[in-house]
C-alpha positions as CSV (number, residue, x, y, z in Angstrom):
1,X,5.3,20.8,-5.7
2,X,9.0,20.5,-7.3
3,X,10.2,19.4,-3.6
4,X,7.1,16.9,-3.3
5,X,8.3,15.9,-7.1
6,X,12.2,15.4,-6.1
7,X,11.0,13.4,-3.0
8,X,9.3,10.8,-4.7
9,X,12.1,10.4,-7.4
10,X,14.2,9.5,-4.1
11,X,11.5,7.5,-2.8
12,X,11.4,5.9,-6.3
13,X,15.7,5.5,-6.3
14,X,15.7,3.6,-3.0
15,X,13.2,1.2,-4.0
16,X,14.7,0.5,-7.1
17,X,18.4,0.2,-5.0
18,X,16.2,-2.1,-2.8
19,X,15.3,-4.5,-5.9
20,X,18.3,-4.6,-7.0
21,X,20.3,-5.2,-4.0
22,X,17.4,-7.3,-1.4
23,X,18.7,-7.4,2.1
24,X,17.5,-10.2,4.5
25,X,13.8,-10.1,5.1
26,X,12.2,-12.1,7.8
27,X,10.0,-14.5,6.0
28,X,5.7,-13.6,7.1
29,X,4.0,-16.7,8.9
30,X,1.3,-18.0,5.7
31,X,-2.7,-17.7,7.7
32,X,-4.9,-19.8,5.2
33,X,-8.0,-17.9,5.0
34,X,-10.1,-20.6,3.8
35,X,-10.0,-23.0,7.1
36,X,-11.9,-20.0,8.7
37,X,-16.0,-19.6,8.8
38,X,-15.0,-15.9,8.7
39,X,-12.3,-15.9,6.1
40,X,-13.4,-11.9,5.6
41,X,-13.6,-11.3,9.2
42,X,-10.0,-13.0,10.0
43,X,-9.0,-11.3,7.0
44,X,-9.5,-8.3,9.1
45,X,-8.0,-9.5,11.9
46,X,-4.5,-10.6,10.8
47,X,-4.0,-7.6,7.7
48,X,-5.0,-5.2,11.1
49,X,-7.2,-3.5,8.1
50,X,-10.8,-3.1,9.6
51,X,-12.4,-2.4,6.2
52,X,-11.6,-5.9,5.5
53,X,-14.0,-7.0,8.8
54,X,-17.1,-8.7,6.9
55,X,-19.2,-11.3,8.3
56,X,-21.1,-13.7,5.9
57,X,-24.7,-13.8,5.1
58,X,-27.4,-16.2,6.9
59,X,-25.7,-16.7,10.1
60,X,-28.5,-17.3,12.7
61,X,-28.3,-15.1,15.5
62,X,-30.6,-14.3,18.8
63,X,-29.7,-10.8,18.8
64,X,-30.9,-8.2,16.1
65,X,-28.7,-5.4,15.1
66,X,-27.1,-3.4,12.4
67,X,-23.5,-4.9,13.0
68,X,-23.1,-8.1,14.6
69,X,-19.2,-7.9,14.4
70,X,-18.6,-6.8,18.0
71,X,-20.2,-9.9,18.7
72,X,-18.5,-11.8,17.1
73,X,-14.9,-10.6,18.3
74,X,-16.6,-10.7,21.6
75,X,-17.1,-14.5,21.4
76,X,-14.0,-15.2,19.3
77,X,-12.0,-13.4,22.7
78,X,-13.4,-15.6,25.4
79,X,-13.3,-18.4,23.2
80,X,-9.3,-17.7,22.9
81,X,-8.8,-17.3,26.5
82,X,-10.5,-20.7,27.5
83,X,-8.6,-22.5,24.9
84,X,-5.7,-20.6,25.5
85,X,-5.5,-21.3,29.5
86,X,-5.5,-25.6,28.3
87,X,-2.3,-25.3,26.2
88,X,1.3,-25.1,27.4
89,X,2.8,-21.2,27.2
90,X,2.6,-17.7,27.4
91,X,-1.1,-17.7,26.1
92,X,-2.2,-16.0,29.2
93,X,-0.1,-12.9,28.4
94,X,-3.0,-11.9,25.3
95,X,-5.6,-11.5,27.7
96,X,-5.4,-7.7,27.5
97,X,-7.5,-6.1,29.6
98,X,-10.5,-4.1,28.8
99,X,-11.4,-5.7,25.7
100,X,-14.1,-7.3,26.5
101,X,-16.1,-4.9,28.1
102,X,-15.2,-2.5,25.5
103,X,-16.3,-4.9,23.0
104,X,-19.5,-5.8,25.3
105,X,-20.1,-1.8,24.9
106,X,-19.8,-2.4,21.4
107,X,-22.4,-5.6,21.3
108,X,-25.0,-3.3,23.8
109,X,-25.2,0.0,21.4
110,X,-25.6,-2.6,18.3
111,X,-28.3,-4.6,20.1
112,X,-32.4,-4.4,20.3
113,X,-32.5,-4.6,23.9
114,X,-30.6,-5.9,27.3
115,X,-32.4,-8.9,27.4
116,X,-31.0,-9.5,24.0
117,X,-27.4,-9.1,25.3
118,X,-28.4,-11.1,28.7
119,X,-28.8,-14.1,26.1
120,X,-25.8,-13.9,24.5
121,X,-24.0,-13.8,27.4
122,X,-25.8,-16.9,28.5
123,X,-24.9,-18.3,25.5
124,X,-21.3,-17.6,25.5
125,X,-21.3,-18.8,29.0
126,X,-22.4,-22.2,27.9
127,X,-20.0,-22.4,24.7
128,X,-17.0,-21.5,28.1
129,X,-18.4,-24.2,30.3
130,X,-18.4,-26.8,27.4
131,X,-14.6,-25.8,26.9
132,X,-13.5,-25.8,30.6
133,X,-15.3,-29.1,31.0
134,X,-13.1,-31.1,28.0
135,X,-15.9,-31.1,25.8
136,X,-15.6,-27.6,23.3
137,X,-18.9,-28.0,21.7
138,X,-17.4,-31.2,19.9
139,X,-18.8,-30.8,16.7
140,X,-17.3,-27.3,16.0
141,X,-14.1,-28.8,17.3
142,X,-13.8,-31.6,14.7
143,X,-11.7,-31.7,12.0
144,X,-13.7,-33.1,9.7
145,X,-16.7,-30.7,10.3
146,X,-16.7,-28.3,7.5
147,X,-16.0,-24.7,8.3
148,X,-19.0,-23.5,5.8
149,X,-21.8,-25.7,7.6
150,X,-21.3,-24.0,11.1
151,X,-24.5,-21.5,11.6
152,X,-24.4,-19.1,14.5
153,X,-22.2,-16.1,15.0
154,X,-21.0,-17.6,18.3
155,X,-20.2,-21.3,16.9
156,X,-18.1,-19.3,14.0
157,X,-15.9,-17.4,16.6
158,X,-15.4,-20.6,18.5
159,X,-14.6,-22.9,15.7
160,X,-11.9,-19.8,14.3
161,X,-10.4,-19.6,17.1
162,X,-9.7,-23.0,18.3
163,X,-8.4,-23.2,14.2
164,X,-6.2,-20.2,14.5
165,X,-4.8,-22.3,17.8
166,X,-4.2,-24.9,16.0
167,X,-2.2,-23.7,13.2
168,X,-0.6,-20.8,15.1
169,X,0.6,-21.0,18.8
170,X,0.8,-18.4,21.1
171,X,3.8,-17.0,20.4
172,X,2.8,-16.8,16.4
173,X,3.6,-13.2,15.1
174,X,0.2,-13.8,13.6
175,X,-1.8,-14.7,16.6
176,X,-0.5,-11.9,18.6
177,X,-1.6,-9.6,15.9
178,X,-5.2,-11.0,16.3
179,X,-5.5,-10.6,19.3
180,X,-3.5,-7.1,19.2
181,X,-6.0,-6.3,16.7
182,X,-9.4,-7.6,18.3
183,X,-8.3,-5.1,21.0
184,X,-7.7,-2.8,18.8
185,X,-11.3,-2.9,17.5
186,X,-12.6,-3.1,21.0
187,X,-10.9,0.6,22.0
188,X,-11.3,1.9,18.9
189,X,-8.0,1.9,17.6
190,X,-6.2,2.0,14.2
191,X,-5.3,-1.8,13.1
192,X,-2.0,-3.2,14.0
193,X,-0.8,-4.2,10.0
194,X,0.9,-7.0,9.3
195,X,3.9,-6.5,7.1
196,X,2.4,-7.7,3.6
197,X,-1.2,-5.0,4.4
198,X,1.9,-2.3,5.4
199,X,3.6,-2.7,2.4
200,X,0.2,-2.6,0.1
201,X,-1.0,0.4,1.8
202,X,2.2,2.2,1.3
203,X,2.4,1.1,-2.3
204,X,-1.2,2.6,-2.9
205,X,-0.4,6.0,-1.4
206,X,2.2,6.1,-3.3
207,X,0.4,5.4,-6.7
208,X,-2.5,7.6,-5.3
209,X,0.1,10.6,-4.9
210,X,1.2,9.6,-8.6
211,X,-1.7,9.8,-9.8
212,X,-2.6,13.1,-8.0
213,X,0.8,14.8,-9.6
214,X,0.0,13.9,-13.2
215,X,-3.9,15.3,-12.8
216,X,-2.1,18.9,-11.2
217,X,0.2,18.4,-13.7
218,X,-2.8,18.1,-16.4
219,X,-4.4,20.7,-15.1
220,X,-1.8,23.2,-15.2
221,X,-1.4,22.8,-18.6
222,X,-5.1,22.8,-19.1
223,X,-5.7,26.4,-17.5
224,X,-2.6,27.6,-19.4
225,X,-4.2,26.6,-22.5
226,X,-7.5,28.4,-21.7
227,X,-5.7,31.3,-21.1
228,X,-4.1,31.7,-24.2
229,X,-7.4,30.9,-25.9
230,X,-8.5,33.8,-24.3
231,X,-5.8,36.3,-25.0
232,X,-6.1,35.6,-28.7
233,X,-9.5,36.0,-28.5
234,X,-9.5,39.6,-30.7
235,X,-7.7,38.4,-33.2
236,X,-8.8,35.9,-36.4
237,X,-4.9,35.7,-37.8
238,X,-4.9,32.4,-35.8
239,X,-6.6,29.1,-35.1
240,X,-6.6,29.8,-31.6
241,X,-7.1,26.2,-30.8
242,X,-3.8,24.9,-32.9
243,X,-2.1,28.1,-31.7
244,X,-2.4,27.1,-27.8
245,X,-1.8,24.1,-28.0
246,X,1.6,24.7,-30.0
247,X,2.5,27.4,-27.4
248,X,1.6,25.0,-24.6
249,X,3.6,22.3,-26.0
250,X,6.6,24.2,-26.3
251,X,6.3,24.9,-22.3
252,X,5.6,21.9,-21.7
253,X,9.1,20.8,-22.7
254,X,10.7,23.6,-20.7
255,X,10.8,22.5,-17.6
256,X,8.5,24.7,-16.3
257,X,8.0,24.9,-12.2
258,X,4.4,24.7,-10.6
259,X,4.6,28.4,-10.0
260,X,5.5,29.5,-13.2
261,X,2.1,27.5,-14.9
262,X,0.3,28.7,-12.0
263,X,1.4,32.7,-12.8
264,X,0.4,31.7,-16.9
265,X,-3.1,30.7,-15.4
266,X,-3.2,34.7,-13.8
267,X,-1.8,36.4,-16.6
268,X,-0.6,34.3,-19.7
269,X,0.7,37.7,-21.4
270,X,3.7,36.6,-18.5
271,X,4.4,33.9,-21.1
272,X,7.2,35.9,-23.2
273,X,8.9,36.4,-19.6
274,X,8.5,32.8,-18.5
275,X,9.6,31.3,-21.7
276,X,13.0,33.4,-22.1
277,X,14.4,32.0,-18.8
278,X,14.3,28.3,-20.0
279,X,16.7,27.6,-22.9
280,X,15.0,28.1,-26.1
281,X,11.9,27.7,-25.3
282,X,11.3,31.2,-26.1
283,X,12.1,30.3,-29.7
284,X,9.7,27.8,-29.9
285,X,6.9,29.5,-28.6
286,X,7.7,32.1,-31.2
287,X,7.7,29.6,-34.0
288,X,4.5,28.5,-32.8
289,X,3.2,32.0,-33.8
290,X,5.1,32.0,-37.3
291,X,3.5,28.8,-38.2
């Protein structure tokens, strides 16, 4: 515990020297959510967190199932490769393969039937055809269409696509990840972060180890406390309750290690021992008693 403790206070010293003295930092491409008809699900695509991966309610869709996302990253792929084979550049090179028959695996275990897969193939088929032909299901495609009218799962990966396209080329550090990460989903594999979700993520562990210090840290002092309630627990010359917690206290600002509150837990009778090997603590645990 003391090493854990002395690692975060260096943890804690580097990012205060890193505050104070800010080295270059590439600056994060900006991905505005709300152009998307799955802000949530594209969320989840660009942070590379999957928890974020949230479809919205009342889409229409041909297919029942408990989890239509697989479909949706399903169409949103072959939506990105058709538009991606019309525009100038290295699109081609995020075709990974694999992806979409890992994500068709996906669609089949989340669907009622094979016919109800058949028809979403059929489906997507169409929505390709339209796309190689000139025509990308035109309406989707306009600017002017509003992202929050479009209905089906299908037209929603289309239209976020051809919008991610259009405000990110192929060689976007936040495409890329998209794509990375729609593969990732398809094999089953952790998220690819983006910087800012890295940077959260570490930020939380790092309060959620905090946090879990200062409860050990609690508790230690808790059982301790207990303890002595116990050994005095013959005697009426003391308020136990006052006594222990005066005794306690003056631990407390010994600098006791984890070991030594966890041998006070065992056997609190090793508190004369503890206390006379930090300063003058001994003293005050003594005047506890006198008081």
């Amino acid at each position: 515990m003391l090493e854990k403790r002395r690692y975060r206070i260096k943890v804690l010293f580097a990012m205060l020297l890193v505050a104070a003295f800010p080295g270059p930092v590439a600056a994060e491409e900006d991905i505005d959510l709300a152009n998307f008809s799955q802000p949530k699900m594209m969320r989840g695509l660009e942070t590379g967190n999957f928890d974020y991966l949230e479809l919205s309610e009342g889409l229409k869709t041909n297919i029942v199932g408990s989890d239509l996302r697989p479909r949706y990253l399903y169409a949103a792929f072959e939506a990105f490769k058709q538009f991606g084979a019309n525009i100038p550049g290295d699109c081609w090179k995020l075709d990974k393969p694999g992806v979409s028959n890992g994500l068709l695996g996906k669609l089949v275990v989340t669907s009622a039937s094979p016919e109800a897969v058949t028809n979403v193939l059929e489906r997507l088929r169409d929505y390709a055809e339209a796309i190689q032909s000139g025509q990308p299901v035109s309406v989707l495609i306009d600017s002017s269409q509003r992202a929050g009218s479009i209905q089906s799962v299908d037209e929603s990966a289309v239209y976020d696509m051809k919008v991610l396209l259009d405000s990110h080329d192929c060689e976007s550090p936040v495409t890329k990840r998209v794509l990375d990460n729609i593969a990732a989903y398809a094999n089953g594999w952790p998220g690819r972060l983006s910087p800012a979700e890295a940077a959260r993520q570490a930020e939380e562990r790092e309060k959620e180890a905090l946090r879990q210090e200062k409860a050990q840290q609690l508790a230690f002092r808790d059982n301790a406390r207990s303890r002595c309630i116990d050994q005095f627990s013959k005697t009426k010359l003391f308020d136990r309750e006052n006594l222990c917690g005066c005794i306690v206290g003056a631990l407390d600002t010994g600098g006791l290690s984890d070991a030594e509150w966890i041998t006070l837990e065992g056997d609190f009778k090793e508190v004369v021992a503890i206390s006379a090997s930090h300063g003058d603590t001994s003293e005050r645990v003594i005047s506890c008693l006198a008081n």
